[in-house]
Residue frames relative to the residue before (quaternion, step in Angstrom):
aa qw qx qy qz dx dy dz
X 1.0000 0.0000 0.0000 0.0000 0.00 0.00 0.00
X 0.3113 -0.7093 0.5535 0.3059 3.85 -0.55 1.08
X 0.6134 -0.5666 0.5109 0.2042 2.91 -1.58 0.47
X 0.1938 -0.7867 0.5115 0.2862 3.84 -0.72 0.76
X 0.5227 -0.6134 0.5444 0.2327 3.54 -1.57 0.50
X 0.4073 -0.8148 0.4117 0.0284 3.29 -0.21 1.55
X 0.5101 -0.3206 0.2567 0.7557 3.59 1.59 -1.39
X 0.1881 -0.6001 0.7771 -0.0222 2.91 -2.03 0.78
X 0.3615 -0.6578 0.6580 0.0601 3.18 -1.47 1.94
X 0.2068 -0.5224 0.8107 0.1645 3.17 -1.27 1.20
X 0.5355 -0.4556 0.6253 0.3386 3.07 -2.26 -0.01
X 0.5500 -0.5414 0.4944 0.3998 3.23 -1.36 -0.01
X 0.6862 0.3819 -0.4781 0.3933 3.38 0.57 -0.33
X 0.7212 0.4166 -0.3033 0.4629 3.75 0.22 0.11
X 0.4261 0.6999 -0.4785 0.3156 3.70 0.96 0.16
X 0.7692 0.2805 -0.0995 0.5655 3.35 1.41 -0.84
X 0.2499 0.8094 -0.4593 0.2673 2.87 0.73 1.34
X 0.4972 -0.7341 0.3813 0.2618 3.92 -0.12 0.94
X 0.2877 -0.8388 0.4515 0.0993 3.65 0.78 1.83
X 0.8777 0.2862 -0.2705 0.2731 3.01 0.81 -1.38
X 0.4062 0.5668 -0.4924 0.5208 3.76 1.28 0.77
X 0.5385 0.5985 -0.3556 0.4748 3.46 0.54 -0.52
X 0.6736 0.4646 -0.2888 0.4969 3.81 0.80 -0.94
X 0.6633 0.4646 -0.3180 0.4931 3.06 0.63 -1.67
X 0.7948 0.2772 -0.4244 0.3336 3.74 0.25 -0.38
X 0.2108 0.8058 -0.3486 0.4299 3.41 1.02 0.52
X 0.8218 0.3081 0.0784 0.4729 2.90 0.31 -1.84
X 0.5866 0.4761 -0.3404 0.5598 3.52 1.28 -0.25
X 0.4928 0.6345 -0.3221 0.5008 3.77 1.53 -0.68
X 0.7785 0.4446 -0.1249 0.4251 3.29 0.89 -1.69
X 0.6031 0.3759 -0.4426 0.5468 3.93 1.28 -0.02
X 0.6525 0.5162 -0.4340 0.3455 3.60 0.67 -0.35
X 0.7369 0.2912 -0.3511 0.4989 3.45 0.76 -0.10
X 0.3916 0.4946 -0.5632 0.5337 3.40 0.87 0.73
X 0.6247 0.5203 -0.3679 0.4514 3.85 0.63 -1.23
X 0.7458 0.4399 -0.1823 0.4658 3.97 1.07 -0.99
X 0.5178 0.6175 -0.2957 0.5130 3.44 1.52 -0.42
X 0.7830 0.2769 -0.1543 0.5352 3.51 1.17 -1.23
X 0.4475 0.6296 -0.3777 0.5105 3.56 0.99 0.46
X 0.6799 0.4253 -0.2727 0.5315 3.44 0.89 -1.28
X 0.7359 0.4484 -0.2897 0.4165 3.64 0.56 -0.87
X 0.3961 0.6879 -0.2869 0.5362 3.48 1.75 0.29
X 0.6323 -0.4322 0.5090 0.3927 3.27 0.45 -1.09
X 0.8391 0.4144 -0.0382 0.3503 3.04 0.53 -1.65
X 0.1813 0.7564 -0.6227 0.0853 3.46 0.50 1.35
X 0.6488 0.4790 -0.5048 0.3079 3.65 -0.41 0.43
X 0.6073 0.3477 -0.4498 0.5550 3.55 1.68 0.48
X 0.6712 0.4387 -0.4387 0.4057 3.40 1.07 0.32
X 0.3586 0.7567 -0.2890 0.4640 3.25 1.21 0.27
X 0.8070 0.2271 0.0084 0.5450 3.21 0.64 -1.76
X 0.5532 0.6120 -0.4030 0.3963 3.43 1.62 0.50
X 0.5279 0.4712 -0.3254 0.6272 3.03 1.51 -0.93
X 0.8315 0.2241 -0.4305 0.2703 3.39 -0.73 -0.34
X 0.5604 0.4695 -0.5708 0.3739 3.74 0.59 0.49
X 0.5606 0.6549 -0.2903 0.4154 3.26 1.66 -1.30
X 0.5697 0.5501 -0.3460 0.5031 3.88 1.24 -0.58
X 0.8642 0.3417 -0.1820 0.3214 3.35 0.38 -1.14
X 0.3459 0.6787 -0.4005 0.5092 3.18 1.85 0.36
X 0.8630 0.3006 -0.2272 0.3365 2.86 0.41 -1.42
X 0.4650 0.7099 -0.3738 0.3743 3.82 1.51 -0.20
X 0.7834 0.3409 -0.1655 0.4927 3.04 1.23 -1.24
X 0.6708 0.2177 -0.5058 0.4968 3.74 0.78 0.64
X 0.4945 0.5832 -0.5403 0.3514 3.54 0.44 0.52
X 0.4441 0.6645 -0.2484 0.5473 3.41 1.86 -0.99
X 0.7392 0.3708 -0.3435 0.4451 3.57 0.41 -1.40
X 0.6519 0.5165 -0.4497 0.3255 3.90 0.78 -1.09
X 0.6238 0.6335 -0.2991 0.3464 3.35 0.81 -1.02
X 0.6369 0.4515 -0.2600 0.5683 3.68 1.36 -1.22
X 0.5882 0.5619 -0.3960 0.4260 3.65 0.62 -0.71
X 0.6934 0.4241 -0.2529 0.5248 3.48 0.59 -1.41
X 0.5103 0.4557 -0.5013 0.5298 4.64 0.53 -0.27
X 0.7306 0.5771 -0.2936 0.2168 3.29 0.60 -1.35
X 0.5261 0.5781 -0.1274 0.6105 3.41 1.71 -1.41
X 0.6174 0.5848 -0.2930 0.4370 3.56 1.03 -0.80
X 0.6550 0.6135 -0.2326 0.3747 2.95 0.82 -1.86
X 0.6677 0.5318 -0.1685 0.4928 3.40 0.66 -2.04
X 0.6565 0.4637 -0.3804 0.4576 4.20 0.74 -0.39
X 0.8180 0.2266 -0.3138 0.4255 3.32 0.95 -0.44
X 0.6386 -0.5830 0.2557 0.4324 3.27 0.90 0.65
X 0.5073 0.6225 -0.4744 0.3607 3.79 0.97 0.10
């Protein structure tokens, strides 16, 4: 039987974090491997391949930025 989650501490720097961009980049994550899903079944796995992995690091590095944005918004609440 899993165990239920009772509460979960966000940090403060990520409480204000901008959910609904976060989805939207999700979902742009989630057609690209549909775009690489239907590429491979093409033939052509070595442009899906090399889609995902720019399509990864795209998406690391504006998930990265929401996350810094939201310390940043943090930062400015506590007066530092």
């Amino acid at each position: 039987m899993p165990n239920k989650v009772r509460s979960v501490r966000v940090p403060s720097e990520i409480e204000s974090i901008d959910l609904t961009s976060l989805v939207k980049e999700c979902a742009r994550h989630l057609r690209d491997l549909e775009s690489a899903s239907l590429l491979t079944t093409q033939g052509n796995s070595e442009a899906a391949e090399a889609l995902l992995r720019a399509r990864q690091a795209d998406l690391g590095r504006r998930v990265g930025r929401l996350v810094w944005e939201a310390g940043k918004r943090a930062q400015g609440r506590q007066g530092g």
